[in-house]
C-alpha positions in Angstrom: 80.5 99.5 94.7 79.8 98.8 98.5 81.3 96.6 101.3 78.4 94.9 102.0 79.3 91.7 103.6 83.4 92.4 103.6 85.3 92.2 106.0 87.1 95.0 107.2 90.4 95.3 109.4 92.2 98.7 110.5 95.2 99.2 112.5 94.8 102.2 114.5 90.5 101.8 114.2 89.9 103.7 117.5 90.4 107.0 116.6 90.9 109.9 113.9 91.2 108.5 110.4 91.0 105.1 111.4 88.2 105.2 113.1 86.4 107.4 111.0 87.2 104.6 108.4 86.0 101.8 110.3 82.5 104.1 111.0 81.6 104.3 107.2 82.7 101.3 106.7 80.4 99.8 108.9 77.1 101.9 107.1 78.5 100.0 104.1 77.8 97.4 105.5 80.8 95.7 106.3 81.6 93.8 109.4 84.5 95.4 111.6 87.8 94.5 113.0 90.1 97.4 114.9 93.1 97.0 116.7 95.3 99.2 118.5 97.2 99.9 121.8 94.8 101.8 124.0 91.8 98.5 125.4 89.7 101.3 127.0 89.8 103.6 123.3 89.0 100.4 121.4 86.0 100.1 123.6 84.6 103.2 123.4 85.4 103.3 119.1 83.2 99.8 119.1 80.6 101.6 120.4 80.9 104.4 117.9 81.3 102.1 115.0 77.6 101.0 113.3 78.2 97.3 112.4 76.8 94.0 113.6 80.2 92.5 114.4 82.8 95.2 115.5 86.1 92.9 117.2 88.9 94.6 118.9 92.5 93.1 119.1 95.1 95.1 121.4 98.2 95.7 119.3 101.6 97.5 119.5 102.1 97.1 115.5 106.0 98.4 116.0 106.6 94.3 117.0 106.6 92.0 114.5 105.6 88.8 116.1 102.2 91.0 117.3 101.5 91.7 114.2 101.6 88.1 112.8 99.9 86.8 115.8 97.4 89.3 115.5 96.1 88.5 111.5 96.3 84.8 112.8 93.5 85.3 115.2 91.8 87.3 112.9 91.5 85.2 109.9 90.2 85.2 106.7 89.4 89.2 105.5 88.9 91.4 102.5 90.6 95.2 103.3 93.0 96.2 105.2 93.8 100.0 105.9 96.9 100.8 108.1 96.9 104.1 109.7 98.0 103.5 113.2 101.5 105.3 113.6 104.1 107.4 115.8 107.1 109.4 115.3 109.0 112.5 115.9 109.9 115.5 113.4 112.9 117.5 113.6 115.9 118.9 111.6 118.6 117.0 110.9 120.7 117.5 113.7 117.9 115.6 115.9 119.0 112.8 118.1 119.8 109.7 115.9 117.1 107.5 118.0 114.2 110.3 117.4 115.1 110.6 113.4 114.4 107.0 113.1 111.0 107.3 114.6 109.1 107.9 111.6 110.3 104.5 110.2 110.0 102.4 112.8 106.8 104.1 113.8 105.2 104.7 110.7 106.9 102.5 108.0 108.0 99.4 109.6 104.5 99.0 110.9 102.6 99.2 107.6 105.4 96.5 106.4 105.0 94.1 108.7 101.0 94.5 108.3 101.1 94.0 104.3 103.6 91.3 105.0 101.5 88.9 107.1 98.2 90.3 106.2 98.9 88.7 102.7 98.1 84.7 103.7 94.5 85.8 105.2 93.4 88.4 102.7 91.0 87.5 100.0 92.5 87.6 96.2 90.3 90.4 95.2 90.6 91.9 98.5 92.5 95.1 98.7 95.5 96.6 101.4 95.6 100.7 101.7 98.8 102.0 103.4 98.8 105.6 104.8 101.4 108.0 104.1 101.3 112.2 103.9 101.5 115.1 101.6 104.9 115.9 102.9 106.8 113.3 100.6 105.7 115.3 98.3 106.0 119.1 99.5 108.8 118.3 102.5 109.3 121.5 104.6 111.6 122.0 107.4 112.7 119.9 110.4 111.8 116.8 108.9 113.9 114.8 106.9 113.3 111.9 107.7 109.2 111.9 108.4 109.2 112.8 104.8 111.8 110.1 103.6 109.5 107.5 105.0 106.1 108.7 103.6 108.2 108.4 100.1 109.7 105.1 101.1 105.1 104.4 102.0 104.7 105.5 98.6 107.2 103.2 97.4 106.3 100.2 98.8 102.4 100.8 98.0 103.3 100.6 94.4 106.3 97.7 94.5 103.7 95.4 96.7 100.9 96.4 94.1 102.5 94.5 91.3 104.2 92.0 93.5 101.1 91.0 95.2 98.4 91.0 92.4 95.3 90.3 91.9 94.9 92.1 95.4 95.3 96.0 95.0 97.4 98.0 97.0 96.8 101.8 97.1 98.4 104.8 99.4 96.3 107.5 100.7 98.7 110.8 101.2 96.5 113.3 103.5 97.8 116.8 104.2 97.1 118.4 108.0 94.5 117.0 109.8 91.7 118.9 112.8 92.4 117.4 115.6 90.0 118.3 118.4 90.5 118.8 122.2 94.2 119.3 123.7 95.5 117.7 120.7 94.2 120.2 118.4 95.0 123.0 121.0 98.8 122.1 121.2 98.0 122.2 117.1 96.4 125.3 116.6 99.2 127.3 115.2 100.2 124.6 112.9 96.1 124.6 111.7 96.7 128.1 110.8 99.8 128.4 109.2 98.3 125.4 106.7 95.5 127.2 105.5 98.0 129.5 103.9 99.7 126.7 102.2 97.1 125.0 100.5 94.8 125.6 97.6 91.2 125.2 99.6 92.9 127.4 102.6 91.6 125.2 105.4 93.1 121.5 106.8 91.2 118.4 106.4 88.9 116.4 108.4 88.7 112.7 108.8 85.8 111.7 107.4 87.1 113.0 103.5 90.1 111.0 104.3 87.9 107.8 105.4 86.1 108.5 102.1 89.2 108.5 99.9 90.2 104.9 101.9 86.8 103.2 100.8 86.7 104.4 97.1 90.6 102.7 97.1 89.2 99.8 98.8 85.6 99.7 96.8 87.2 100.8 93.3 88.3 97.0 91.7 90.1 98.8 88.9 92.5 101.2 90.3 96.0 99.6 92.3 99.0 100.9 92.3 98.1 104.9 93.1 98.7 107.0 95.3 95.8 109.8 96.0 96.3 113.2 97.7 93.4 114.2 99.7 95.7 117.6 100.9 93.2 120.7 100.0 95.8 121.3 97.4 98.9 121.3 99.6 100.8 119.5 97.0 100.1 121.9 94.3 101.5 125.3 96.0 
């Protein structure tokens, strides 16, 4: 079970899990498309990513119309991963325009990428969406970040029967390392999940990259949804 001579596309390929993703991808032996909003990050992923044909698209996947124009000019492909996304947590009392962040930033996007990914992927091709382990396990000041990784969930498992043969599978991570002033800003967060989880430490990308190719290199499983958390889910 390999990607050898697949075609690969992910939304958000120029850094963290994406990119990660796209990089052992590539040593599968697939060929590479990445897309994202940052041209100079997409230029320096390409150079990261080990494949013969790495293409880059610039994409803000919150618009619709980009997001169809983008799969026409890419074409015909086999896997699609979508982790690119953007919100804002808070309590409920949050400004109504920031509480809506994590659906027009994280599930709207993966929506309109299942939508018009469908005419160009192959029939035993695959689509993995991303959500998180707080659907599951919610904590505070976040009501609705955690209502739209259900509502990911969801629609991973409605689009799995609606859109068969092709499989559709969510990835759920817990917390992330982050390196450099991101993972800074972070640090208390890092902490204070290693004493919520079973494993007592957060995650790195590359075991989340590996959970996204055995849902995209597995043809028997569709429909799941898979928890790579350290056992955040479970506490």
């Amino acid at each position: 079970m390999n990607l050898q001579s697949q075609r690969v596309v992910v939304i958000g390929g120029s850094s963290g899990i994406g990119l990660a993703t796209a990089i052992e991808a590539a040593k599968q032996g697939a060929s590479i498309v990445i897309a994202g909003r940052s041209a100079d990050k997409m230029e320096q992923a390409k150079k990261l990513i080990p494949a013969e044909s790495v293409e880059a698209f610039q994409l803000n996947n919150q618009k619709e119309e980009e997001v169809q124009a983008f799969f026409e000019k890419v074409g015909a492909f086999d896997h699609l991963f979508t982790p690119g996304a953007s919100y804002t947590r808070g309590p409920i009392t949050i400004d109504t325009e920031k509480a809506k962040t994590p659906f027009e930033g994280k599930f709207w996007p993966q929506y309109f990428a299942a939508k018009h990914a469908v005419p160009h992927i192959s029939r035993d091709g695959s689509i993995v969406l991303m959500s998180g382990a707080f659907s599951q396990r919610p904590m505070g000041f976040g009501a609705t970040y955690g209502a739209a990784n259900g509502a990911i969930e969801s629609l991973g498992k409605a689009l799995a029967v609606e859109l068969a043969p092709i499989r559709v599978n969510v990835v759920s991570p817990g917390t992330i390392w982050r390196d450099g002033p991101e993972g800074e800003q972070r640090a208390q967060a890092f902490e204070e999940y290693k004493e919520v989880t079973l494993l007592r430490r957060v995650g790195y990308n590359e075991e989340i990259a590996h959970t996204v190719l055995y849902l995209m290199t597995n043809k028997f499983t569709t429909g799941s949804v898979l928890f790579p958390d350290g056992g955040y889910t479970l506490i």
